[in-house]
C-alpha positions in Angstrom: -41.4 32.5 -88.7 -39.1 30.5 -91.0 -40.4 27.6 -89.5 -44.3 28.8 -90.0 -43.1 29.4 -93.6 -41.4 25.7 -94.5 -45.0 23.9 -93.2 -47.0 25.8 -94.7 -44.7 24.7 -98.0 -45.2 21.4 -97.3 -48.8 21.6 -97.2 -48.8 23.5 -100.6 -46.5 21.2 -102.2 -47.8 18.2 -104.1 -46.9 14.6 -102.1 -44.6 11.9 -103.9 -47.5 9.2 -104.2 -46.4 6.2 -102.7 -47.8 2.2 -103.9 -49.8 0.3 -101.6 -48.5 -2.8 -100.0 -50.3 -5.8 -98.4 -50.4 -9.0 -96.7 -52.6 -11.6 -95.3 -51.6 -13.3 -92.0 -51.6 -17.0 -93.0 -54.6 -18.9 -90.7 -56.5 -22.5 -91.8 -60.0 -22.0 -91.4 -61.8 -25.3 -90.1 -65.3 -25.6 -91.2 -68.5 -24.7 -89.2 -66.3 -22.3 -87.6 -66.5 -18.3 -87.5 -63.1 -17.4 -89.7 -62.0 -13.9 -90.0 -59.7 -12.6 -92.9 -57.7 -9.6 -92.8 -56.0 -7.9 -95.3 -53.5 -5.4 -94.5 -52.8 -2.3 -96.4 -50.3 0.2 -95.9 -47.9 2.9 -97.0 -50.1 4.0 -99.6 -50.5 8.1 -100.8 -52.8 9.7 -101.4 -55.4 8.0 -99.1 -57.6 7.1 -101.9 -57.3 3.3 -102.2 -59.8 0.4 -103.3 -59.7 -2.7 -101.6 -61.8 -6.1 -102.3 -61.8 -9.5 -100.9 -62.8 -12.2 -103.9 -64.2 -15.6 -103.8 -63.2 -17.6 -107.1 -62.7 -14.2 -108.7 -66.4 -12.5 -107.6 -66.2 -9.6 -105.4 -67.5 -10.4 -101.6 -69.6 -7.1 -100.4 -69.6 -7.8 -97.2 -66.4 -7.2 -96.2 -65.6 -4.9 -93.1 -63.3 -2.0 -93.9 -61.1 0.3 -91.5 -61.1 3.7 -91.6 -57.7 5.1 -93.0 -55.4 5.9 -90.7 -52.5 8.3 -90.9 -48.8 7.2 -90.6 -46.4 9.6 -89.2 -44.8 9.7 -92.9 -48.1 10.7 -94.2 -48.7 7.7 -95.7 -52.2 5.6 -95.0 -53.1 1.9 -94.1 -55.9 0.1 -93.6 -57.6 -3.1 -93.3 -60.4 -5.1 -95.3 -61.4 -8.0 -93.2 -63.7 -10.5 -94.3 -65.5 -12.7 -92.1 -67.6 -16.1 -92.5 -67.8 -19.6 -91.6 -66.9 -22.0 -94.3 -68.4 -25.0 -95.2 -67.8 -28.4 -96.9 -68.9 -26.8 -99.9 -66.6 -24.1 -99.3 -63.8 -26.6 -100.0 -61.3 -25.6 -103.3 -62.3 -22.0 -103.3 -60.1 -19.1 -103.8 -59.9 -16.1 -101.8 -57.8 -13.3 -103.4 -57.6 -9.6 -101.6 -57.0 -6.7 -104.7 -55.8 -3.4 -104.2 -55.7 -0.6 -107.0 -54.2 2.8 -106.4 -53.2 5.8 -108.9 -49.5 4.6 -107.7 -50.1 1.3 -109.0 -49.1 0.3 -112.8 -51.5 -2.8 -112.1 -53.4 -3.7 -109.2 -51.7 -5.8 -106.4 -53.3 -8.9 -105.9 -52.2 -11.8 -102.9 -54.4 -15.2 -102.8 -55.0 -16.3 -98.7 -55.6 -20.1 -101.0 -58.1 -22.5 -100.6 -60.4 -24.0 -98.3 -59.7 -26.7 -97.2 
């Protein structure tokens, strides 16, 4: 019963929200061919999390997102990947991935770099 009684108080009880982190495994992308582009999110609370890919600072919409997924902790992750085939005139843009949270002060924000 005492058992019954402390989980049902942890699923009362407010969580500790935790900031997201992330990271983009580093790749070249060679031109005329397919690239994909993820960008790992995780240890965030609560699960409510925005996550965007930008070119030269313009949102790209066509971005494929995971569905959350619980970690044991309770936390979340998830990924944003984006997913084209660059071209010469692809060459000197930026790609950023932004993530805003309620745990976050100011949205994180990690560049993948240029085209080359």
């Amino acid at each position: 019963f005492l058992l019954l009684f402390l989980l049902g108080l942890n699923l009362i009880l407010p969580r500790i929200p935790a900031a997201p982190r992330l990271s983009i495994p580093r790749r070249s992308a060679g031109t005329d061919t397919a690239s994909s582009f993820p960008c790992h999110v995780w240890g965030f609370y609560p699960g409510d999390v925005t996550v965007t890919w930008l070119r030269d600072g313009r949102v790209l919409t066509n971005a494929t997102r995971s569905a959350p997924q619980r970690n044991p902790d309770g936390t979340f992750n998830l990924t944003l990947t984006y997913t084209f085939t660059p071209t010469m005139s692809d060459s000197g843009s930026i790609f950023s991935c932004h993530v805003s949270h309620a745990a976050l002060a100011q949205p994180l924000r990690e560049e993948w770099g240029r085209c080359a």
